[in-house]
C-alpha positions in Angstrom: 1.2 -7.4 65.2 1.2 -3.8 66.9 3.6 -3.5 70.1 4.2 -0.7 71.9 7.7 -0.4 73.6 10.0 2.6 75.1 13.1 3.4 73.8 16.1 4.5 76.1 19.3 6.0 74.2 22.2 7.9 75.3 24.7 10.3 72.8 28.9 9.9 73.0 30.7 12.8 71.4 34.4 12.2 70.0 35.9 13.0 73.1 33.7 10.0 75.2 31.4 12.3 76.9 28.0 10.8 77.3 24.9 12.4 77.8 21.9 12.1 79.6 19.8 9.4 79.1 16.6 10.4 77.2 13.7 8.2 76.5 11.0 7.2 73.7 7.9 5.8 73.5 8.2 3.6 70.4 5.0 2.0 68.6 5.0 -0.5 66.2 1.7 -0.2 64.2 0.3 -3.1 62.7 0.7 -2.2 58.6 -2.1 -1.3 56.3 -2.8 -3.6 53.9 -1.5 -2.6 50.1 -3.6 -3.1 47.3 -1.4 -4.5 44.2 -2.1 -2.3 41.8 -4.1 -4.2 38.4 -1.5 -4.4 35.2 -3.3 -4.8 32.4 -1.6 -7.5 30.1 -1.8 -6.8 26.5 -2.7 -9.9 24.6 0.3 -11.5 23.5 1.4 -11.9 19.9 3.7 -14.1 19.3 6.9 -13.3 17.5 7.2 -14.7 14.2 10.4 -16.0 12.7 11.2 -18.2 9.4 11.9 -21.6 9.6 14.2 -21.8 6.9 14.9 -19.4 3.5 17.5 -20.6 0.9 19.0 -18.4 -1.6 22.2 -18.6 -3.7 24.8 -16.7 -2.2 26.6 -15.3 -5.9 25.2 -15.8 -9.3 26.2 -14.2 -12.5 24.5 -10.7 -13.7 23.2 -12.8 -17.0 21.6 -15.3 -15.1 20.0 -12.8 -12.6 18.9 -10.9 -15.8 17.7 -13.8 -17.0 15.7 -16.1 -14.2 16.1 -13.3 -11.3 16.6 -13.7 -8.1 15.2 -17.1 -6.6 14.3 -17.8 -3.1 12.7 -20.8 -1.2 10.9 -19.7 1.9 9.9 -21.9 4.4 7.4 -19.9 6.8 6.6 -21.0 10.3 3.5 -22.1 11.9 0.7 -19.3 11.8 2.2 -16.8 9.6 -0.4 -16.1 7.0 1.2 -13.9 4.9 4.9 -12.9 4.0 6.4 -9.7 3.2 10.0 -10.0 0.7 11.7 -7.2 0.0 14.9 -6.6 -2.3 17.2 -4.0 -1.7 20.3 -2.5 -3.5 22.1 0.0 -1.8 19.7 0.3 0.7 16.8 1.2 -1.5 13.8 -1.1 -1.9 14.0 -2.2 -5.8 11.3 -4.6 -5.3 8.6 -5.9 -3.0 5.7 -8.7 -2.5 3.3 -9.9 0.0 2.8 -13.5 -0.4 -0.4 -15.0 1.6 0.9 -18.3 3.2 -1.3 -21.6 2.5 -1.0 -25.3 2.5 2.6 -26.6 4.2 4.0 -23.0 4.2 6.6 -23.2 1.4 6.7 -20.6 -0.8 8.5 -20.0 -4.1 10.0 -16.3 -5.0 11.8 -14.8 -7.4 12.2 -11.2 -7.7 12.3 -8.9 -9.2 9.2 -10.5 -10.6 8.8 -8.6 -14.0 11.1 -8.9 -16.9 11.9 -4.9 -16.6 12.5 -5.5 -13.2 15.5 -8.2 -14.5 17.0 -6.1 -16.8 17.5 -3.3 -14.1 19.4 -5.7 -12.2 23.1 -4.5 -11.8 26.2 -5.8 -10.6 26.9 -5.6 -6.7 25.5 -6.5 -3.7 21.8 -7.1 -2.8 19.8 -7.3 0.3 17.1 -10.0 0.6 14.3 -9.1 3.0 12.0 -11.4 4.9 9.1 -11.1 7.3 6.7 -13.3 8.0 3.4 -12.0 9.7 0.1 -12.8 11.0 -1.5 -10.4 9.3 -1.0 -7.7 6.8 -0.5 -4.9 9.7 1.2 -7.4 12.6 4.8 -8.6 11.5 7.3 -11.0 13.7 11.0 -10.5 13.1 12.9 -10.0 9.4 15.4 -12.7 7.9 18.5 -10.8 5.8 20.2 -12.7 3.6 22.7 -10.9 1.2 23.2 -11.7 -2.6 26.1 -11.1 -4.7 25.8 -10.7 -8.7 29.1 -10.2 -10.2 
């Protein structure tokens, strides 16, 4: 609502001296209305995340040499494909992309080839996991770590 009113106001210094009074004409103007700016909203993806992924924790550099490493991945509703990756000291030894179908359970074992096996070494590895919606849109990575000794 706009309302116009005067204003009367007098000045005291540090000593208590006031001044003249002086006066204001003071108006209240009714505000303008404010257009919200339009935020466009990026259609939302949702973030993947697997369900579940079981791996043994330790195994023996023979059997890994032998059967590799084995991994039960259990990926979550609308995932269609999942990325694993194996690293050792931080480099990528191995990678897949598996397309998800049926109840989402998927069977791994890398490194996949027989060369691959007998590469294997003693020492730490890195399990990798990503499930996606598609080959170029990916939700967040399981790590699980994997000792052969």
């Amino acid at each position: 609502m706009a309302a116009s009113q005067t204003v009367k106001a007098i000045a005291v210094d540090a000593n208590g001296n006031a001044s003249p009074a002086s006066s204001f004409a003071y108006t209240i103007a009714k505000p303008a209305p404010v257009q919200q700016p339009v935020v466009p909203v990026a259609p939302s993806t949702p973030k993947l995340k697997l369900d579940a992924l079981t791996v043994g924790g330790r195994m023996t550099l023979r059997s890994a040499r032998a059967h590799g490493l084995s991994m039960t991945i259990f990926a979550p509703e609308g995932a269609k494909v999942v990325k694993v990756r194996l690293l050792y000291r931080g480099r990528v030894i191995t990678r897949t992309l598996r397309h998800v179908t049926g109840d989402g359970v998927l069977s791994v074992r890398l490194p996949s080839s027989k060369k691959g096996r007998r590469a294997l070494r003693r020492g730490t590895y890195t399990i990798q996991v990503t499930p996606g919606v598609s080959a170029a849109s990916y939700g967040a990575t399981t790590t699980r770590t994997v000792r052969i000794s």
